[in-house]
C-alpha positions as CSV (number, residue, x, y, z in Angstrom):
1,X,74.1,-167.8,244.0
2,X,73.0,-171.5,243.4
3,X,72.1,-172.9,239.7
4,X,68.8,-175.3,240.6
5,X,67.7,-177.7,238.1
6,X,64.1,-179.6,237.5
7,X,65.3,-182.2,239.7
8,X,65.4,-180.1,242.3
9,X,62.8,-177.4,241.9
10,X,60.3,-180.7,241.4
11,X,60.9,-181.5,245.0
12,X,60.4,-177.9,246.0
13,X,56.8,-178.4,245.2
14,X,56.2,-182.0,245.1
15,X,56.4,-183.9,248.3
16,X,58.1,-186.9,247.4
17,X,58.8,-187.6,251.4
18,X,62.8,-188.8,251.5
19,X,65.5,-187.3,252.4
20,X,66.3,-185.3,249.1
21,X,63.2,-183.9,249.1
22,X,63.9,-182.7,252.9
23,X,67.3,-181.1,251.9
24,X,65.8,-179.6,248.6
25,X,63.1,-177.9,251.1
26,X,65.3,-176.5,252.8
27,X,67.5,-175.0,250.1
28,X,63.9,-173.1,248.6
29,X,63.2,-172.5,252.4
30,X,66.6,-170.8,251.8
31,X,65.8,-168.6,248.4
32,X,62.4,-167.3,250.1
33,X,64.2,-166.2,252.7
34,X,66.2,-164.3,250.5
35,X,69.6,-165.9,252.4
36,X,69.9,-167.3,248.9
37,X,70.7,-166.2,245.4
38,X,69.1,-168.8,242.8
39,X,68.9,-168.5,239.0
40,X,68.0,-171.2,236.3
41,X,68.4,-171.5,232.7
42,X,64.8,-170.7,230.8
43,X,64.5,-174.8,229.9
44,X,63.6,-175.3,233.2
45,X,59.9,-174.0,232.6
46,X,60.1,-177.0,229.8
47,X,61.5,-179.3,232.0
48,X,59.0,-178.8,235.2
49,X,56.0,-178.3,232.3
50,X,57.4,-182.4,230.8
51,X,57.5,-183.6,234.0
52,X,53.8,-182.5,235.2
53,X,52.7,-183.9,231.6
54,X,54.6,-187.2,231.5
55,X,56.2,-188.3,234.1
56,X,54.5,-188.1,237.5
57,X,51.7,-190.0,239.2
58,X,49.9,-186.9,240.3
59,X,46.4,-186.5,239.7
60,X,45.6,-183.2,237.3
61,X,44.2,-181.3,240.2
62,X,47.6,-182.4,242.5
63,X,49.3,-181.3,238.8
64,X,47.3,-177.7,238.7
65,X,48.2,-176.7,242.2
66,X,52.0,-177.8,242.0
67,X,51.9,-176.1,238.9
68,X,50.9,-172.7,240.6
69,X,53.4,-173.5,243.4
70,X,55.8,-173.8,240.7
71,X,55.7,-170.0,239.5
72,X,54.6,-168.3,243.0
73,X,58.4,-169.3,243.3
74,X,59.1,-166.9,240.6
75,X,62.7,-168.4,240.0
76,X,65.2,-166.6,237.8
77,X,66.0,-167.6,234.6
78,X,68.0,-166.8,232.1
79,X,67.1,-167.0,228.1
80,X,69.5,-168.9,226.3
81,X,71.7,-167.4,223.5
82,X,73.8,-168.5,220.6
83,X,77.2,-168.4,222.3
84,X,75.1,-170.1,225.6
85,X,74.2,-173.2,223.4
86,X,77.6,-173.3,221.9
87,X,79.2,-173.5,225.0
88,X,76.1,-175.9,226.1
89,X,77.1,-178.5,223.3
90,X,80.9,-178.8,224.4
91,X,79.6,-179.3,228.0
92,X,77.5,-182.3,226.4
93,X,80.2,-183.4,224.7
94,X,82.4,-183.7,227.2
95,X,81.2,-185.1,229.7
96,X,78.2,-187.4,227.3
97,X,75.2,-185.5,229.0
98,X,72.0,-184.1,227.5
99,X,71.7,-180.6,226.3
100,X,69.3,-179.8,228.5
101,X,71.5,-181.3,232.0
102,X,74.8,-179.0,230.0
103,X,72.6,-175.5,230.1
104,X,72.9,-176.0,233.7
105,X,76.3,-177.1,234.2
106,X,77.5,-174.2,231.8
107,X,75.2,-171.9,233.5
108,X,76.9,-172.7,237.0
109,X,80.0,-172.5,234.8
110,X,79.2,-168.9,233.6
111,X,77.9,-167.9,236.7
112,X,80.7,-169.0,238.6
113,X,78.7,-170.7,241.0
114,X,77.0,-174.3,242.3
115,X,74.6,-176.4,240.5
116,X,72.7,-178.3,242.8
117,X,70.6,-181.2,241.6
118,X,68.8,-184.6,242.7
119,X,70.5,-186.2,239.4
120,X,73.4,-188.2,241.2
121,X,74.2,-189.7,237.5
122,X,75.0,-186.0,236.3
123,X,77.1,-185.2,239.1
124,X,78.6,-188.6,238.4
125,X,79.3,-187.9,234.9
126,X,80.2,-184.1,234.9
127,X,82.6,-184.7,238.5
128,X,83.6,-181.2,239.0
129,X,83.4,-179.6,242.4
130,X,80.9,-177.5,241.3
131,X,78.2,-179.8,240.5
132,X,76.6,-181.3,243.6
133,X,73.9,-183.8,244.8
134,X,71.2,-182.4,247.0
């Protein structure tokens, strides 16, 4: 099982044509193939949603249909609880990251698995084995 974050499932449906985006392909390549486990917290529906809103050059037709490539992926996710954020906050703490980058760390954490993500200033910052780059 692999933790994805936005930074990640953005290139799984936006063609950013570089070399991340070529690795990240292949990792979703991996999850519809089932070879795969992949599971997300539930703020990445925010996160991909802010993105599409704010922060892309896409045009809103580009925007609609990455949108529906978005959820045809049907990625896990899991609903975040009290005891989740708690531990969510230490994990921002520590290592100075956003809540929103700690849900994914301290689901790979809970999970006992890999967080894979584009964000080479997280892995950077949280520099524990298992937080990778792409």
């Amino acid at each position: 099982m692999i933790v994805v974050d936005a930074s990640v499932v953005y290139k799984w449906v936006v063609d950013e044509q570089d070399e991340a985006t070529r690795r990240a392909v292949k990792l979703r390549n991996t999850y519809l193939a089932k070879r795969e486990k992949v599971v997300a917290p539930d703020i990445l529906l925010y996160e991909i949603g802010n993105i599409f809103a704010y922060k892309t050059k896409l045009s809103p037709k580009d925007i609609s249909k990455a949108w529906q490539s978005f959820l045809l992926l049907d990625i896990p996710t899991v609903s975040a609880t009290a005891s989740f954020i708690t531990g969510c906050l230490t994990v921002s703490r520590k290592y100075a990251i956003s809540v929103y980058d700690a849900a994914y760390v301290e689901l790979a954490r809970e999970k006992k698995c890999r967080l894979i993500t584009a964000d080479t200033v997280l892995v950077k910052r949280v520099h524990q084995p298992f937080v990778r780059s792409l």
